[in-house]
MMTF fields as JSON, N, C-alpha, C and O atoms, coordinates in Angstrom:
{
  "mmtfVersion": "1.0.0",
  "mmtfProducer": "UNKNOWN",
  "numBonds": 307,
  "numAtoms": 308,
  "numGroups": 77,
  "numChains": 1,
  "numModels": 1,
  "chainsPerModel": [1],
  "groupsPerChain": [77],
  "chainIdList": ["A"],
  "bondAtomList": [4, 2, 8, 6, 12, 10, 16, 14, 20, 18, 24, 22, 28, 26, 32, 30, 36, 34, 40, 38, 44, 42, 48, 46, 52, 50, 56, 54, 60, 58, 64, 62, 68, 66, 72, 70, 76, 74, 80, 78, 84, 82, 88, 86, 92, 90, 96, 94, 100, 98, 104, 102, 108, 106, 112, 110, 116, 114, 120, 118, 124, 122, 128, 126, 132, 130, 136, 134, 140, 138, 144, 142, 148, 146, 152, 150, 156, 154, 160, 158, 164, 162, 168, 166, 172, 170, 176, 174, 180, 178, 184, 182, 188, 186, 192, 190, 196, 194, 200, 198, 204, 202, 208, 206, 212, 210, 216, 214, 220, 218, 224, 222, 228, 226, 232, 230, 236, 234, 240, 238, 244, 242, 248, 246, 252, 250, 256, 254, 260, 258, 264, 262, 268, 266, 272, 270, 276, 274, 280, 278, 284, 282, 288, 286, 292, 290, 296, 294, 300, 298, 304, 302],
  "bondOrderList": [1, 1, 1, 1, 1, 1, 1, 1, 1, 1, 1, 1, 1, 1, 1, 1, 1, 1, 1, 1, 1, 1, 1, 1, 1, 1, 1, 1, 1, 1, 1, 1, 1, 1, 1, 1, 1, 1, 1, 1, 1, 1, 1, 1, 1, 1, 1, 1, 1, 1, 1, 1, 1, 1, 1, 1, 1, 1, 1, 1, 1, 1, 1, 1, 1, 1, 1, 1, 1, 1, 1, 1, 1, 1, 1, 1],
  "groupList": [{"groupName": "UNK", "atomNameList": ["N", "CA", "C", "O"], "elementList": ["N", "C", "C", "O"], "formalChargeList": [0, 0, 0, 0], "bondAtomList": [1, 0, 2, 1, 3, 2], "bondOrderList": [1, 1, 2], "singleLetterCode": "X", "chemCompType": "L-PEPTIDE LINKING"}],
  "groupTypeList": [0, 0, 0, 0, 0, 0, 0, 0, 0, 0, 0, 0, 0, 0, 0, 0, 0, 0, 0, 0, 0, 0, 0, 0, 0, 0, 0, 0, 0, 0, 0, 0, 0, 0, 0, 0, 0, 0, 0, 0, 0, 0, 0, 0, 0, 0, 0, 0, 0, 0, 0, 0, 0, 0, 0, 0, 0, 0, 0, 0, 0, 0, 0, 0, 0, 0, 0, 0, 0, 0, 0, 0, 0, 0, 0, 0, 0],
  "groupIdList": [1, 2, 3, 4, 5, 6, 7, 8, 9, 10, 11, 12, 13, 14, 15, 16, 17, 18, 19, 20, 21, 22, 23, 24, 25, 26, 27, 28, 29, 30, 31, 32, 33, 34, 35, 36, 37, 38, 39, 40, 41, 42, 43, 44, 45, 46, 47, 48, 49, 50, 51, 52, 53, 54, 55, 56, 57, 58, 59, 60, 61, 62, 63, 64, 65, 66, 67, 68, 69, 70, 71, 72, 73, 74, 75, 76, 77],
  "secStructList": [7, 3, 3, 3, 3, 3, 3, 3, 3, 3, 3, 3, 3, 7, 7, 1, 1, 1, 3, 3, 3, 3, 3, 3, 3, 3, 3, 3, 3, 3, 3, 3, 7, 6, 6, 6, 7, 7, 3, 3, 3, 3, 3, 3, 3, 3, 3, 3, 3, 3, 3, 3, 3, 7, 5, 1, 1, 1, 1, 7, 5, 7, 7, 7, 7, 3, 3, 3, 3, 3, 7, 7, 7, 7, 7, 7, 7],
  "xCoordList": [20.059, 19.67, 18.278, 17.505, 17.936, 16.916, 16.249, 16.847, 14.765, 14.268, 13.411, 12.317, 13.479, 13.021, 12.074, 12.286, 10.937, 9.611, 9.265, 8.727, 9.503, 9.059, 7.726, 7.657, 6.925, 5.647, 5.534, 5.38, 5.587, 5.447, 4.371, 4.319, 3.348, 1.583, 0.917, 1.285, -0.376, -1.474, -2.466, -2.326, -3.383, -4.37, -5.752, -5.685, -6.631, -8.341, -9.075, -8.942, -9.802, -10.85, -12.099, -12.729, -12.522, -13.624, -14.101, -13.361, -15.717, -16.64, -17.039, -16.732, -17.729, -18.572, -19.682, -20.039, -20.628, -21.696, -21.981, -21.039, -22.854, -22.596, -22.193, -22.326, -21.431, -21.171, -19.949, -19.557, -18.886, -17.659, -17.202, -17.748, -15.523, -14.111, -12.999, -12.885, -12.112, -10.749, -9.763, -9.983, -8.62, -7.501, -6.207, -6.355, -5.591, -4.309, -3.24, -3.396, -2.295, -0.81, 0.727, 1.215, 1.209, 2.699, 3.709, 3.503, 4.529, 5.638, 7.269, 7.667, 8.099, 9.325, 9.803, 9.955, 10.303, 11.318, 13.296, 13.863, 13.638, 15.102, 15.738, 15.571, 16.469, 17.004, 18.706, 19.702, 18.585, 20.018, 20.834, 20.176, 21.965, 22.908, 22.506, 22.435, 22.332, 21.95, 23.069, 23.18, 24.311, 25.936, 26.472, 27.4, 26.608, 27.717, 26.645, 27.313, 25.531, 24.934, 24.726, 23.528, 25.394, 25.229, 24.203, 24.002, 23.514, 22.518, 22.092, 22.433, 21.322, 21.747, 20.368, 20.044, 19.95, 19.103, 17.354, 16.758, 17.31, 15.654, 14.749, 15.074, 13.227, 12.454, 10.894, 10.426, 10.77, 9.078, 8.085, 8.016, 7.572, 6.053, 4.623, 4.49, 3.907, 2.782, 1.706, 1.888, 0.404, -0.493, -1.956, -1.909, -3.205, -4.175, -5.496, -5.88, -6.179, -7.6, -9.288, -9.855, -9.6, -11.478, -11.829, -11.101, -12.849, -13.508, -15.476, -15.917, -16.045, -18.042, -18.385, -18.324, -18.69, -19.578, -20.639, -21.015, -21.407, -22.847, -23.576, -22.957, -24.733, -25.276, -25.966, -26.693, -25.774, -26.499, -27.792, -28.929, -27.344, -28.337, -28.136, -28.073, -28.009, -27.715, -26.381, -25.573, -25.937, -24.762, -23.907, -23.664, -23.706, -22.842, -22.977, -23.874, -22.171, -21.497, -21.107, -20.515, -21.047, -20.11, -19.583, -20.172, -18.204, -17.054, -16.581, -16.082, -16.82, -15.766, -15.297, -15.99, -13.766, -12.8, -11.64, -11.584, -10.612, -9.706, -8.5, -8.665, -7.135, -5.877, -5.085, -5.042, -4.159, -3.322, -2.319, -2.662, -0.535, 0.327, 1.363, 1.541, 2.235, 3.56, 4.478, 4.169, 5.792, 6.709, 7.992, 8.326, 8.982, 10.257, 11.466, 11.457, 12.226, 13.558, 14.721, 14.461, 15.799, 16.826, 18.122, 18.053, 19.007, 19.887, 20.904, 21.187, 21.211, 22.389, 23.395, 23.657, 24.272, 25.855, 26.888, 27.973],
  "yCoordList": [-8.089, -6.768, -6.432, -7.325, -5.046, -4.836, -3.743, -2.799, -4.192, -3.09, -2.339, -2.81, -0.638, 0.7, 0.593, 0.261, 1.002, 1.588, 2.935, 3.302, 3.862, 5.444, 5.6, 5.646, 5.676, 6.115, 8.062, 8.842, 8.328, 9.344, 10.511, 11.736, 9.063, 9.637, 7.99, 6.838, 8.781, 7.341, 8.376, 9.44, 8.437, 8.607, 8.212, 7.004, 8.332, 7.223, 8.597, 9.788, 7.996, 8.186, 7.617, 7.255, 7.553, 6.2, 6.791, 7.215, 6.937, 7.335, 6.375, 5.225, 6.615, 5.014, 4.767, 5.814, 3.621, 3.73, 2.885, 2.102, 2.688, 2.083, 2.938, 4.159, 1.766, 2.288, 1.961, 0.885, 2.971, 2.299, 3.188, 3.911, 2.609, 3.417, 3.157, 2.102, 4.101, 4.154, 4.026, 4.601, 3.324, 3.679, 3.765, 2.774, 4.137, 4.965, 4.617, 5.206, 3.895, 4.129, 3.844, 2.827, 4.937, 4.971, 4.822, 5.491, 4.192, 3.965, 3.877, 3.795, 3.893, 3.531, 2.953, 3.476, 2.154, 1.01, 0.976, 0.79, 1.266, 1.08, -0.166, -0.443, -0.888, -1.472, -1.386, -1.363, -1.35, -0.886, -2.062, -2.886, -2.06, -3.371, -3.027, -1.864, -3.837, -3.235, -3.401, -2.848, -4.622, -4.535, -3.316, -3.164, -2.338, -1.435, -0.006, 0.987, 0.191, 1.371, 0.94, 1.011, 0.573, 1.103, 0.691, -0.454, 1.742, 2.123, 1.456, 2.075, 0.178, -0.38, 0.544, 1.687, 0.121, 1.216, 0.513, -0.478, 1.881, 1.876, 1.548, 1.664, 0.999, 0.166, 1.601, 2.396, 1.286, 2.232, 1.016, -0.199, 1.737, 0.309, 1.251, 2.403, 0.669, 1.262, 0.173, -1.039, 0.89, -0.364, 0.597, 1.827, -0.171, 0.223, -0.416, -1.279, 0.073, -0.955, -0.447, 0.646, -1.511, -0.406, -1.653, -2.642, -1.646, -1.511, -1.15, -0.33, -1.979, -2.202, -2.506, -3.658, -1.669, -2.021, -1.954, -1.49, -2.371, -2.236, -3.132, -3.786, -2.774, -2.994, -3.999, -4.166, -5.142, -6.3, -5.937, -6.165, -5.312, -4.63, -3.27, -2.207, -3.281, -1.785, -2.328, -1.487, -3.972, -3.895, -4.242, -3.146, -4.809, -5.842, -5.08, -4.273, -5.381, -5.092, -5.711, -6.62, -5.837, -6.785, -6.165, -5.534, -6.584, -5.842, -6.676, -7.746, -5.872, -6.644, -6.051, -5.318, -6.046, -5.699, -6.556, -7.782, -5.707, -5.824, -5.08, -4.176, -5.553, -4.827, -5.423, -6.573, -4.014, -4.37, -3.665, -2.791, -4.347, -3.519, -3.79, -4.87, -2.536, -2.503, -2.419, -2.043, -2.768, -3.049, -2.651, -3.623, -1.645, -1.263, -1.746, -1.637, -2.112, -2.543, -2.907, -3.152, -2.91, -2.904, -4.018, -4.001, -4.736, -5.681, -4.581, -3.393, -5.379, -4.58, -4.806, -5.849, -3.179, -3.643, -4.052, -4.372],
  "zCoordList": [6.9, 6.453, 6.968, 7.317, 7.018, 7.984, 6.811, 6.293, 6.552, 5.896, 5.9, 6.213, 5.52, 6.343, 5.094, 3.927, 5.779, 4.772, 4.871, 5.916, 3.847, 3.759, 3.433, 2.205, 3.803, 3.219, 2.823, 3.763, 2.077, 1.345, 0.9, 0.786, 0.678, 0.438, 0.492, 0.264, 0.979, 1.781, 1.204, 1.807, 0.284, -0.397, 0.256, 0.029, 0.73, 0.653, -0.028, 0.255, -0.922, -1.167, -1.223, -2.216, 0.438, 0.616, 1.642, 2.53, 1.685, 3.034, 3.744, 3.43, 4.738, 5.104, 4.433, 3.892, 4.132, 3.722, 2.649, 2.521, 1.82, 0.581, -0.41, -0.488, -1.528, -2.857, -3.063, -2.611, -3.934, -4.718, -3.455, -2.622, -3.857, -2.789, -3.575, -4.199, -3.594, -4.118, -3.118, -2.051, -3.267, -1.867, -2.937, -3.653, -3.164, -3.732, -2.734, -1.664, -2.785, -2.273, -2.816, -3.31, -2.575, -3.063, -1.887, -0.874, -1.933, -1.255, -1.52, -2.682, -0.54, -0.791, -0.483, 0.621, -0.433, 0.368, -0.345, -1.422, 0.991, 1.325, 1.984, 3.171, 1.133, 2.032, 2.499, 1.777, 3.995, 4.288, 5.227, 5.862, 5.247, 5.815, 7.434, 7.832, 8.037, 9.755, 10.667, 11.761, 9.85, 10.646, 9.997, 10.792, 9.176, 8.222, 7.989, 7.701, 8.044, 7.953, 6.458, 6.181, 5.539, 3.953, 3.159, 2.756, 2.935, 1.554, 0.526, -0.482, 0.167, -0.946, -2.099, -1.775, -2.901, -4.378, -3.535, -3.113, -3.763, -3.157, -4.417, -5.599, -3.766, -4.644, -4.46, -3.645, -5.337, -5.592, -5.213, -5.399, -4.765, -4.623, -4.751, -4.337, -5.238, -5.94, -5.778, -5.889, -5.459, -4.922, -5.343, -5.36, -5.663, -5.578, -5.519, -6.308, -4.515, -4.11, -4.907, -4.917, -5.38, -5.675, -4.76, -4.835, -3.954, -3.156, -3.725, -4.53, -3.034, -2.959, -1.593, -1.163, -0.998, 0.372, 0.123, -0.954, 0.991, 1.054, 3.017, 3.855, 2.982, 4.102, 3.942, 2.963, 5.275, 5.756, 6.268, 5.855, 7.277, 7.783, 8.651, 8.033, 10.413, 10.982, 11.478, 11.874, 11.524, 12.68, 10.798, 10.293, 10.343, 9.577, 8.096, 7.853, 7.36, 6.108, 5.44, 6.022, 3.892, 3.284, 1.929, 1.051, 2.072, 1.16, 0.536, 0.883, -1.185, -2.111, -2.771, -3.476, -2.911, -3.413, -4.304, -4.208, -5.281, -6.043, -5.407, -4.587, -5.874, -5.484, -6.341, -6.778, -6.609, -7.849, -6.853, -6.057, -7.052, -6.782, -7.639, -8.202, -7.765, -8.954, -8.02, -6.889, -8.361, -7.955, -8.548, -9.226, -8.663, -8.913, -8.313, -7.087, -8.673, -7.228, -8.313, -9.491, -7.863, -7.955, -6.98, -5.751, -7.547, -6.913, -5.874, -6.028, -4.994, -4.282, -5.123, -5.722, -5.151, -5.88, -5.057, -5.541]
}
């Protein structure tokens, strides 16, 4: 089985520079038979990053971050 990823909405809310950042993403995922064409129940996927940059100096950076993702899905019938 071969599986298709819909992306739907891709969110950032993040500049360059220092300080906080948000990244927001929702997704879909299908998975479909790749010998028969058929459809099996699509999964929601849900993910989200906060994000702290800040400056080393003029070349370098350093980032720390969290990520949480949710997960919906369903068995093939």
């Amino acid at each position: 089985m071969a599986f298709a990823l819909r992306i739907y909405a891709s969110v950032t809310f993040a500049g360059p520079g220092d300080g906080w950042g948000l990244f927001v993403d929702i997704d879909q995922l299908k998975v479909v038979n790749e010998n028969t064409g058929t459809e099996y129940k699509q999964s929601k996927v849900f993910g989200d990053q906060i994000v702290y940059q800040f400056a080393l100096d003029e070349s370098f950076s350093f980032l720390l971050f969290a990520t949480e993702n949710m997960n919906e899905g369903g068995l093939a019938e």
